[in-house]
ROZA-733066 format. One record per residue: residue number from 1; x, y, z of N, C-alpha, C in turn; residue in three letters. Coordinates in nm, 2 decimals. Layout:
N
<num->NUM	nxx->X	nyy->Y	nzz->Z	caxx->X	cayy->Y	cazz->Z	cxx->X	cyy->Y	czz->Z	residuo->ALA>
...
This chain:
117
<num->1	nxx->0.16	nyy->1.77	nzz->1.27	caxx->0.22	cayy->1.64	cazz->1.25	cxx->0.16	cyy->1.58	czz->1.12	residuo->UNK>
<num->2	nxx->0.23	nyy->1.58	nzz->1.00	caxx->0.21	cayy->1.47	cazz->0.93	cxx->0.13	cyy->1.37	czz->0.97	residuo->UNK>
<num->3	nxx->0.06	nyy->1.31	nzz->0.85	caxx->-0.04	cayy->1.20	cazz->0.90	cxx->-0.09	cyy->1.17	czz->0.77	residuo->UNK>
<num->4	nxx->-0.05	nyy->1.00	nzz->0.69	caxx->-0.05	cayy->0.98	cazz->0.53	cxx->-0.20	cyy->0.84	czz->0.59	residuo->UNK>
<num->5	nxx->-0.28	nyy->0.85	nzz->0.49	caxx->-0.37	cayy->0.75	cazz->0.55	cxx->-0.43	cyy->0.70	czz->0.38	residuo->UNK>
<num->6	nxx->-0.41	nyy->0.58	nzz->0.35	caxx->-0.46	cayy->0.49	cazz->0.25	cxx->-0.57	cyy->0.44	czz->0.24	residuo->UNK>
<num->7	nxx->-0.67	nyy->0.44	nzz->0.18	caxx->-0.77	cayy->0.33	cazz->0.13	cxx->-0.80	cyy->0.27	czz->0.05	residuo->UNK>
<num->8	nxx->-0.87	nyy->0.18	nzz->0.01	caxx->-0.90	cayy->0.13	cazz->-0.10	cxx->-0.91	cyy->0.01	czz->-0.15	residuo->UNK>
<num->9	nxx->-0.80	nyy->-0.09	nzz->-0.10	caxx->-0.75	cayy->-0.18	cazz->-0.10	cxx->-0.86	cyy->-0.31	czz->-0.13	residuo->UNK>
<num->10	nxx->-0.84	nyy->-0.43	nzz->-0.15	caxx->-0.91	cayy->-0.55	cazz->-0.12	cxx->-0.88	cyy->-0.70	czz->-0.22	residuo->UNK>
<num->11	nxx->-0.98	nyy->-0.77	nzz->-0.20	caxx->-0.99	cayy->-0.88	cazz->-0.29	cxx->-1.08	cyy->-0.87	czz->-0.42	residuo->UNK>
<num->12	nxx->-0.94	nyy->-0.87	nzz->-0.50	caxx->-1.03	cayy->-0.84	cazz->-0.62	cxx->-1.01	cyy->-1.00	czz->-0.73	residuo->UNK>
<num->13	nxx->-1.10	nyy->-1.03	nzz->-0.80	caxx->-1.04	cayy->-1.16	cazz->-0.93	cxx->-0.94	cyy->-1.09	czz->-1.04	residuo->UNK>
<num->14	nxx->-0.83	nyy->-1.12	nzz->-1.09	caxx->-0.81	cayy->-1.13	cazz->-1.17	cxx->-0.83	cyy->-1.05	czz->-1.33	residuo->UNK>
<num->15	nxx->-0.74	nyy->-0.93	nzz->-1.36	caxx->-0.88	cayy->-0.90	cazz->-1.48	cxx->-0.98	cyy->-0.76	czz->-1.39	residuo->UNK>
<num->16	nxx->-0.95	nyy->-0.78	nzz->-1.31	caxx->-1.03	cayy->-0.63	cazz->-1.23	cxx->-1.00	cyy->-0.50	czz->-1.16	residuo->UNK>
<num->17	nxx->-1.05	nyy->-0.46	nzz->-1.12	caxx->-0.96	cayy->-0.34	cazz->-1.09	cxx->-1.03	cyy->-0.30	czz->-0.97	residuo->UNK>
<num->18	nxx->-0.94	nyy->-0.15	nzz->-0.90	caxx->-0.92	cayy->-0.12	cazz->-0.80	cxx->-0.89	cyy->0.03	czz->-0.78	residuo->UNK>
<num->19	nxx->-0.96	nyy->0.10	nzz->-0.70	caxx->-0.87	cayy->0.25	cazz->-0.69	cxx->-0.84	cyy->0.28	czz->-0.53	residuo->UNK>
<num->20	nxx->-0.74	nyy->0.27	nzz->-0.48	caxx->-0.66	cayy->0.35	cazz->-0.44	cxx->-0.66	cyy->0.48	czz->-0.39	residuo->UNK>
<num->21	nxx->-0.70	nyy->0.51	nzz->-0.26	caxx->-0.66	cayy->0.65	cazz->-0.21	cxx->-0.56	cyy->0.70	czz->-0.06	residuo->UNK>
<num->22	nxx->-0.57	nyy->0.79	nzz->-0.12	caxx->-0.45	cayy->0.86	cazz->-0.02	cxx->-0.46	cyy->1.02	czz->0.02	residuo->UNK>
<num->23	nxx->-0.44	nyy->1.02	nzz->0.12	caxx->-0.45	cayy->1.18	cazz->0.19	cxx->-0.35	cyy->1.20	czz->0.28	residuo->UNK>
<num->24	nxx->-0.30	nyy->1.30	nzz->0.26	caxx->-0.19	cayy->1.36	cazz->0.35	cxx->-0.24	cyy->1.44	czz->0.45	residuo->UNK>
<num->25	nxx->-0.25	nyy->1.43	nzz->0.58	caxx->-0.30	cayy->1.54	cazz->0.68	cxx->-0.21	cyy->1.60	czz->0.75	residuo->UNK>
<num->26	nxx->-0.22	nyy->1.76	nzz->0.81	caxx->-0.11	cayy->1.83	cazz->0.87	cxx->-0.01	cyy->1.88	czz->0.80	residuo->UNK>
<num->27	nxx->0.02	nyy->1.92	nzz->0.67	caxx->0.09	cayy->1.94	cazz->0.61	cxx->0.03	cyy->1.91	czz->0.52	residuo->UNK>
<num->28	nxx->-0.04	nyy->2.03	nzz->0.40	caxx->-0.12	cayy->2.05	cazz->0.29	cxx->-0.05	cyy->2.11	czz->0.19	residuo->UNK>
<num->29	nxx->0.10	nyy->2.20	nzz->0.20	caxx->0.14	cayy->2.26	cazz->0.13	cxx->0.26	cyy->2.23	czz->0.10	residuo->UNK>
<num->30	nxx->0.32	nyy->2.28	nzz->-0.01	caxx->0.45	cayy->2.22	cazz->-0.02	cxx->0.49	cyy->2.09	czz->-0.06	residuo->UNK>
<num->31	nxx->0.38	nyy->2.00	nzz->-0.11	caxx->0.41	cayy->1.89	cazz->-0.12	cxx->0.50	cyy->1.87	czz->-0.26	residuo->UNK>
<num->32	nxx->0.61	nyy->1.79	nzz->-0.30	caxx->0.72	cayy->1.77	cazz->-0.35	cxx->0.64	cyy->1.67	czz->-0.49	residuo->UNK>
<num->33	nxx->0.61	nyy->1.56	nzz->-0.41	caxx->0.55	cayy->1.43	cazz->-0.51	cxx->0.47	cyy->1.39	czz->-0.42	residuo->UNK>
<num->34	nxx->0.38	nyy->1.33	nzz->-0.46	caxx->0.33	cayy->1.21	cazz->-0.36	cxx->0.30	cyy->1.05	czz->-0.50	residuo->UNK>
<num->35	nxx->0.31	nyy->0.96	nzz->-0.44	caxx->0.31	cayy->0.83	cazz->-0.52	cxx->0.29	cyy->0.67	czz->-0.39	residuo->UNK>
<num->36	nxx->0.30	nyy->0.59	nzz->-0.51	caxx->0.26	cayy->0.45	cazz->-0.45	cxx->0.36	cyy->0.37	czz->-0.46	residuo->UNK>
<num->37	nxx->0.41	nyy->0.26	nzz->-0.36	caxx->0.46	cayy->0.16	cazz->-0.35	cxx->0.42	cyy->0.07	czz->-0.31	residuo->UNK>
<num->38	nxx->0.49	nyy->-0.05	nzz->-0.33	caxx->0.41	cayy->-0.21	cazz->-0.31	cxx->0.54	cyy->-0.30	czz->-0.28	residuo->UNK>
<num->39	nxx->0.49	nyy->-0.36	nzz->-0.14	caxx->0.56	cayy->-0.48	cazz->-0.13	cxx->0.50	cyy->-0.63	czz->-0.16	residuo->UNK>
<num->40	nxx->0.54	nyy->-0.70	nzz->-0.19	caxx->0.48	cayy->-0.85	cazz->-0.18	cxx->0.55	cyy->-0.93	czz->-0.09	residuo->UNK>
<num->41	nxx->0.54	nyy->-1.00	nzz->-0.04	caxx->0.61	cayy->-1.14	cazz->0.06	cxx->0.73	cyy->-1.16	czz->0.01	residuo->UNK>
<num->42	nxx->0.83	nyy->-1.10	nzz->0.12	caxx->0.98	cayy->-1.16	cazz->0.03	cxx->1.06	cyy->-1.10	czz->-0.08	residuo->UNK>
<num->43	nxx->0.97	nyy->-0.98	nzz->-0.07	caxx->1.04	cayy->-0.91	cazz->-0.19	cxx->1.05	cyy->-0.75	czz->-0.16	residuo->UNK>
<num->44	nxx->1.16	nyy->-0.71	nzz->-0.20	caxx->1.14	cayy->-0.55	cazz->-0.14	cxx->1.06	cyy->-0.42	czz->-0.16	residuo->UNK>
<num->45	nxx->1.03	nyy->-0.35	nzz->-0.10	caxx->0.94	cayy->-0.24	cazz->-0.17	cxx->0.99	cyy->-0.16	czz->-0.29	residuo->UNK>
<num->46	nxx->0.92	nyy->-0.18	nzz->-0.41	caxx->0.89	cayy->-0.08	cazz->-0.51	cxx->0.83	cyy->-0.01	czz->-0.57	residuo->UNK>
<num->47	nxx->0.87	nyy->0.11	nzz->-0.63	caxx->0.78	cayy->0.20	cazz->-0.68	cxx->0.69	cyy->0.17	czz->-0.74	residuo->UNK>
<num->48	nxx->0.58	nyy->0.23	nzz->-0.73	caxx->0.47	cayy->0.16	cazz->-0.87	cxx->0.43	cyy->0.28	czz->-0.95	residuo->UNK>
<num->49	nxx->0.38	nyy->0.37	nzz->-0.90	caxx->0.37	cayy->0.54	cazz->-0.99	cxx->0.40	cyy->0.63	czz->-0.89	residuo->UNK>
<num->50	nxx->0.41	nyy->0.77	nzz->-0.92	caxx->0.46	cayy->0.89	cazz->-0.88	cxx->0.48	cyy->0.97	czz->-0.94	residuo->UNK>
<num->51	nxx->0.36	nyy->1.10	nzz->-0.87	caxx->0.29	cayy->1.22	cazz->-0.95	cxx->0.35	cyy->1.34	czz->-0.92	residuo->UNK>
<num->52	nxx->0.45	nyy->1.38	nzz->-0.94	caxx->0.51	cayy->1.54	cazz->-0.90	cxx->0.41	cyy->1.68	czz->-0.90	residuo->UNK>
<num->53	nxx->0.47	nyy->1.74	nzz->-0.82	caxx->0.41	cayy->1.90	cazz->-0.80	cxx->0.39	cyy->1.95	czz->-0.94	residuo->UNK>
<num->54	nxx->0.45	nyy->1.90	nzz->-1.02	caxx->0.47	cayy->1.97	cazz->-1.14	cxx->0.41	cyy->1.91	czz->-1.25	residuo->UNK>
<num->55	nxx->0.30	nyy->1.77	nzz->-1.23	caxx->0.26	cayy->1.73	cazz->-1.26	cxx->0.29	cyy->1.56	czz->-1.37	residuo->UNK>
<num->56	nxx->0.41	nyy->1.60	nzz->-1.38	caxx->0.49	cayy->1.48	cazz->-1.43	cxx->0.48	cyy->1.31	czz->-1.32	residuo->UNK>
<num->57	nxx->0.47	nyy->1.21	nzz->-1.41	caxx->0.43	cayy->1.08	cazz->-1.38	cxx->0.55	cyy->1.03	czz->-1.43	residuo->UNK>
<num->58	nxx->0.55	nyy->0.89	nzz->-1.32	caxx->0.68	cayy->0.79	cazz->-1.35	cxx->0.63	cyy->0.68	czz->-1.31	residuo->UNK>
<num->59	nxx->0.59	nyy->0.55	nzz->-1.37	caxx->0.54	cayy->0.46	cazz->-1.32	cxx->0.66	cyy->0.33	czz->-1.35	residuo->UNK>
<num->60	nxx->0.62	nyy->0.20	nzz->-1.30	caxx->0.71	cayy->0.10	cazz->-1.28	cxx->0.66	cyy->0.06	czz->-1.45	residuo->UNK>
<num->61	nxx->0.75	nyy->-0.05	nzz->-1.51	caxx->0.73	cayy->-0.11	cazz->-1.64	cxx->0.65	cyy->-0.18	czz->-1.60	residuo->UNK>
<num->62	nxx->0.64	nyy->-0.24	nzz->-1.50	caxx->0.50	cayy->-0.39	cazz->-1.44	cxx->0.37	cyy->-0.32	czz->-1.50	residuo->UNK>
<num->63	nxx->0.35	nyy->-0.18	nzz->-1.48	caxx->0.20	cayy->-0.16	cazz->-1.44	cxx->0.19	cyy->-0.05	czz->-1.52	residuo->UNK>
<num->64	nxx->0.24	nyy->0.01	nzz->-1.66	caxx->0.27	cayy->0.11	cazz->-1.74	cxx->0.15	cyy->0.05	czz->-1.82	residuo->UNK>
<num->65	nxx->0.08	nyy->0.13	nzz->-1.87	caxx->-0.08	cayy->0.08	cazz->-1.93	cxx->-0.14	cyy->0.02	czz->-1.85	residuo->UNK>
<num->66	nxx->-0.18	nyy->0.00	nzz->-1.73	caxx->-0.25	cayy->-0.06	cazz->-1.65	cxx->-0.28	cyy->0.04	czz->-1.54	residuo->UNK>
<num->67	nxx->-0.23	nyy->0.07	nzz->-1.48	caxx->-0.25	cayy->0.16	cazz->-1.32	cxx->-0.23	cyy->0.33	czz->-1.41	residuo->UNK>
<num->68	nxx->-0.30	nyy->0.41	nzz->-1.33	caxx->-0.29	cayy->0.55	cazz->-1.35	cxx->-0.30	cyy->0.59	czz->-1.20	residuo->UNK>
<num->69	nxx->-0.21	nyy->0.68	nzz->-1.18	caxx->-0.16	cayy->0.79	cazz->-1.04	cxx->-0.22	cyy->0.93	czz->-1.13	residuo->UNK>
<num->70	nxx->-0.34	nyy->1.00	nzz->-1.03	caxx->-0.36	cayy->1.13	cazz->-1.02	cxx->-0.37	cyy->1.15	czz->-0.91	residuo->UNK>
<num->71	nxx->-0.40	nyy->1.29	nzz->-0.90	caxx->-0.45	cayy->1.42	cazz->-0.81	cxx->-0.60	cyy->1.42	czz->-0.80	residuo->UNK>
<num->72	nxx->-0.64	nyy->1.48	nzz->-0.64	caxx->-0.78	cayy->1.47	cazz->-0.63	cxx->-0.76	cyy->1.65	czz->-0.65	residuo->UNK>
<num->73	nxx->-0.89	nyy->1.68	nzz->-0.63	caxx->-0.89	cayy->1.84	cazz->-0.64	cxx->-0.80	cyy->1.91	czz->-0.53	residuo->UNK>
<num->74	nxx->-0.80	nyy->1.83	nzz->-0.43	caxx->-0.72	cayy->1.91	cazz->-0.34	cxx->-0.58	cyy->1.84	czz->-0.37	residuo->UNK>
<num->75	nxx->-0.45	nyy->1.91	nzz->-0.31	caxx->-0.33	cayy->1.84	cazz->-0.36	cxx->-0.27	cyy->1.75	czz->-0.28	residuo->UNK>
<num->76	nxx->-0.34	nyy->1.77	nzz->-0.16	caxx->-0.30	cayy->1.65	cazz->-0.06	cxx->-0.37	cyy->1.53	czz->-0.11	residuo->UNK>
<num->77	nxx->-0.43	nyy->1.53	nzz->-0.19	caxx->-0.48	cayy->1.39	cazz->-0.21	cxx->-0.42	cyy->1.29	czz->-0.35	residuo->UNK>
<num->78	nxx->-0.40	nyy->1.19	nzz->-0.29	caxx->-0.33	cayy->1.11	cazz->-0.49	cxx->-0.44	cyy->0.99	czz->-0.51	residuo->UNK>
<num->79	nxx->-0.46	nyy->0.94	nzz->-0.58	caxx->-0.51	cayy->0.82	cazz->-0.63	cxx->-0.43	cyy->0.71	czz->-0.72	residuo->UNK>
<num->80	nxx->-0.47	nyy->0.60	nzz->-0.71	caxx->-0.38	cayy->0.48	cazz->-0.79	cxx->-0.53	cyy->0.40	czz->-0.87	residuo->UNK>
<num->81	nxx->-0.55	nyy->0.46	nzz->-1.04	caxx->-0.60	cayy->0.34	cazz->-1.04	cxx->-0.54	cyy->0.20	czz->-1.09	residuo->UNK>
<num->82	nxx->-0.60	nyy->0.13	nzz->-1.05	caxx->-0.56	cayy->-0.02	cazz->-1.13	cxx->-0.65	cyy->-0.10	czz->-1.22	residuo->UNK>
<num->83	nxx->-0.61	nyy->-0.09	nzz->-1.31	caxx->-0.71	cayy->-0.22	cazz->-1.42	cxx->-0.62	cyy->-0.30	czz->-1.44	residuo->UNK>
<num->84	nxx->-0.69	nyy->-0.42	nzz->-1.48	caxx->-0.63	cayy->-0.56	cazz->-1.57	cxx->-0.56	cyy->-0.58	czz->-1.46	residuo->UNK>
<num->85	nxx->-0.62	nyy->-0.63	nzz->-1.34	caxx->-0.50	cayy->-0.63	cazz->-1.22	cxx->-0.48	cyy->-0.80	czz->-1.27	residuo->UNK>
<num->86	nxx->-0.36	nyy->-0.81	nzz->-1.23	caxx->-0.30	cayy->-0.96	cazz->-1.21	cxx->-0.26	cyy->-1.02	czz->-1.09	residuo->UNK>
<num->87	nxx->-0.22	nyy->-1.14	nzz->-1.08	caxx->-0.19	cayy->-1.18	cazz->-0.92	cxx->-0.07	cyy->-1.18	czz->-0.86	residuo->UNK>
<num->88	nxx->0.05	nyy->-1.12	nzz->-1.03	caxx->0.18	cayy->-1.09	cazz->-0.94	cxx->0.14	cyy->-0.93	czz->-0.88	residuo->UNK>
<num->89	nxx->0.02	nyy->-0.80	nzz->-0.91	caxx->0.01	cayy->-0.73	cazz->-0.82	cxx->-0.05	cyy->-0.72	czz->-0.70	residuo->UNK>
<num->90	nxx->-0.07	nyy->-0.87	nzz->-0.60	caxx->-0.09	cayy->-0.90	cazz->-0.51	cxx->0.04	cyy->-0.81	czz->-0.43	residuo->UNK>
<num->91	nxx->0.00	nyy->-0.70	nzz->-0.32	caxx->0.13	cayy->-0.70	cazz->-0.23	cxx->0.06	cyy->-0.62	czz->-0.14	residuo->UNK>
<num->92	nxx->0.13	nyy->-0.53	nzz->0.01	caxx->0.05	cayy->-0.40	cazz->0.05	cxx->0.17	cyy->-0.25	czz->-0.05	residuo->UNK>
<num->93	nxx->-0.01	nyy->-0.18	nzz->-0.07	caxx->0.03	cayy->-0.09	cazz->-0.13	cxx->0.08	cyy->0.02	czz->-0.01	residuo->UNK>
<num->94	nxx->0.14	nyy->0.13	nzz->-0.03	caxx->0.22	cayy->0.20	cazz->0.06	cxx->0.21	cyy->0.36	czz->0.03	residuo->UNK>
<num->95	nxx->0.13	nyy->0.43	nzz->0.04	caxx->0.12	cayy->0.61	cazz->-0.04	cxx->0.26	cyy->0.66	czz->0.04	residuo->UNK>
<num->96	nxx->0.34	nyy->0.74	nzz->-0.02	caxx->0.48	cayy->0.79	cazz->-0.03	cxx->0.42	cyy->0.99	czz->-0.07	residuo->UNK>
<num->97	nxx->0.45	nyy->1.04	nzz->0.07	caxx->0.47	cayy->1.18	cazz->0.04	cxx->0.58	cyy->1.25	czz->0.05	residuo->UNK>
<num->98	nxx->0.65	nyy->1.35	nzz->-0.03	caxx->0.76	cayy->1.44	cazz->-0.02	cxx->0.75	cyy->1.50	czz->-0.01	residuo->UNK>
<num->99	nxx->0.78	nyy->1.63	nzz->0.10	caxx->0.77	cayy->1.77	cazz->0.11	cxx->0.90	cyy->1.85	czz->0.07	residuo->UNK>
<num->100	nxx->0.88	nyy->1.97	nzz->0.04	caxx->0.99	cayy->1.99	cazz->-0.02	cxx->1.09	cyy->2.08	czz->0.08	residuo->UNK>
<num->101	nxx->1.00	nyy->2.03	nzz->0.19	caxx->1.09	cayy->2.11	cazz->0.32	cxx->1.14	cyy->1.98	czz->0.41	residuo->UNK>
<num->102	nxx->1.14	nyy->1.86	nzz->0.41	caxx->1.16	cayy->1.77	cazz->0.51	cxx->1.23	cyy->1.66	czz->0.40	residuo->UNK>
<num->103	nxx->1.32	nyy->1.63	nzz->0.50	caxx->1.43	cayy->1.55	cazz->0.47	cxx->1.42	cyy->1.36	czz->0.41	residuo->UNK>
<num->104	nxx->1.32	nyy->1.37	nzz->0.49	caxx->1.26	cayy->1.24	cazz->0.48	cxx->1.14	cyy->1.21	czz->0.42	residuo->UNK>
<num->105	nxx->1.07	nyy->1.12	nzz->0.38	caxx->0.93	cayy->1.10	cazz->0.32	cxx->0.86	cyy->1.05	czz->0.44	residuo->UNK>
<num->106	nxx->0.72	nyy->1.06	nzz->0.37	caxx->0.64	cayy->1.04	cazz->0.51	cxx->0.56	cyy->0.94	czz->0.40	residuo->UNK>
<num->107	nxx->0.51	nyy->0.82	nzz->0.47	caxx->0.45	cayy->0.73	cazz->0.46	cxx->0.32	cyy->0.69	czz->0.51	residuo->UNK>
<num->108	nxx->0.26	nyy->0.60	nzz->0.48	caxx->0.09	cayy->0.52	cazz->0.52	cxx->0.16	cyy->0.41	czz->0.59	residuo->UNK>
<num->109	nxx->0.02	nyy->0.39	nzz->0.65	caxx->0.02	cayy->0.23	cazz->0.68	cxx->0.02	cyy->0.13	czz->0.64	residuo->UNK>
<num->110	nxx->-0.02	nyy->0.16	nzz->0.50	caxx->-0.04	cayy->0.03	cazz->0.37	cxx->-0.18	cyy->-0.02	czz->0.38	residuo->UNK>
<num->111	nxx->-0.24	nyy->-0.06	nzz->0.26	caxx->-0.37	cayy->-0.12	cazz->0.22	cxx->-0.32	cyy->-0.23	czz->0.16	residuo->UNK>
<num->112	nxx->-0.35	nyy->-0.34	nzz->0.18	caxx->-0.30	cayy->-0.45	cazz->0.11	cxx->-0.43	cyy->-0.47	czz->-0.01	residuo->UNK>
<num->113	nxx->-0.37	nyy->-0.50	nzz->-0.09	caxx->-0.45	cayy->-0.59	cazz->-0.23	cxx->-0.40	cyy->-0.69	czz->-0.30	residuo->UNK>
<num->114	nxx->-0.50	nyy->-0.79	nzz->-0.25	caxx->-0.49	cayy->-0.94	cazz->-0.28	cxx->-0.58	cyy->-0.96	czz->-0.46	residuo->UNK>
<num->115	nxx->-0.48	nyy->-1.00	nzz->-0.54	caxx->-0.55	cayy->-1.03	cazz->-0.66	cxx->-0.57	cyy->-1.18	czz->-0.66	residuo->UNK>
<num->116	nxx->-0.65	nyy->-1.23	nzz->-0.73	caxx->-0.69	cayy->-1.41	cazz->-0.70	cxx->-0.73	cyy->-1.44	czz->-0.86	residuo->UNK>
<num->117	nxx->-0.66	nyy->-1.57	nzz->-0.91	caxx->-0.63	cayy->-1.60	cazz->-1.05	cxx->-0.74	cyy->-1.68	czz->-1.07	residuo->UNK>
């Protein structure tokens, strides 16, 4: 069984930063992409970066020079960093895995990060 688990999260000021982690358990192989999404209050979830098997990155225009998505050594693992956070990146972040055998993505629980101006 699949099992996506986030950390990292918190209150940070303004101007600071954050990293972000994520692990996929039960399913180590095969993985398609793994990446980050964010909702804020009221507004829908969107992508923020996403790191393919093949190594290729796609990040949101919000956070392009700011946030970097890698790979830990192992490939179940992804990271989000964030610098120069601001307080529209206030939302819960969300790690997004694809397998390239399952039809659907498998998801976290979310870490929320509160930025404060």
């Amino acid at each position: 069984q699949v099992q996506v688990v986030e950390s990292g999260g918190g209150l940070v000021q303004a101007g600071g930063s954050l990293r972000l982690s994520c692990v996929a358990s039960g399913a180590i192989f095969n993985i398609n992409a793994m990446g980050w999404y964010r909702q804020a209050p009221g507004k829908q979830r969107e992508l923020v970066a996403q790191l393919t098997s093949s190594g290729s990155t796609n990040y949101a225009d919000s956070v392009k020079g700011r946030f970097t998505v890698s790979r830990g050594n192992a490939k179940n693992t992804v990271y989000l960093r964030m610098n120069s956070l601001k307080p529209d990146d206030t939302a819960i972040y969300y790690c997004n895995v694809r397998y390239t055998w399952s039809p659907s993505d498998f998801w976290g629980q979310g870490t929320q990060v509160t930025v404060s101006s």
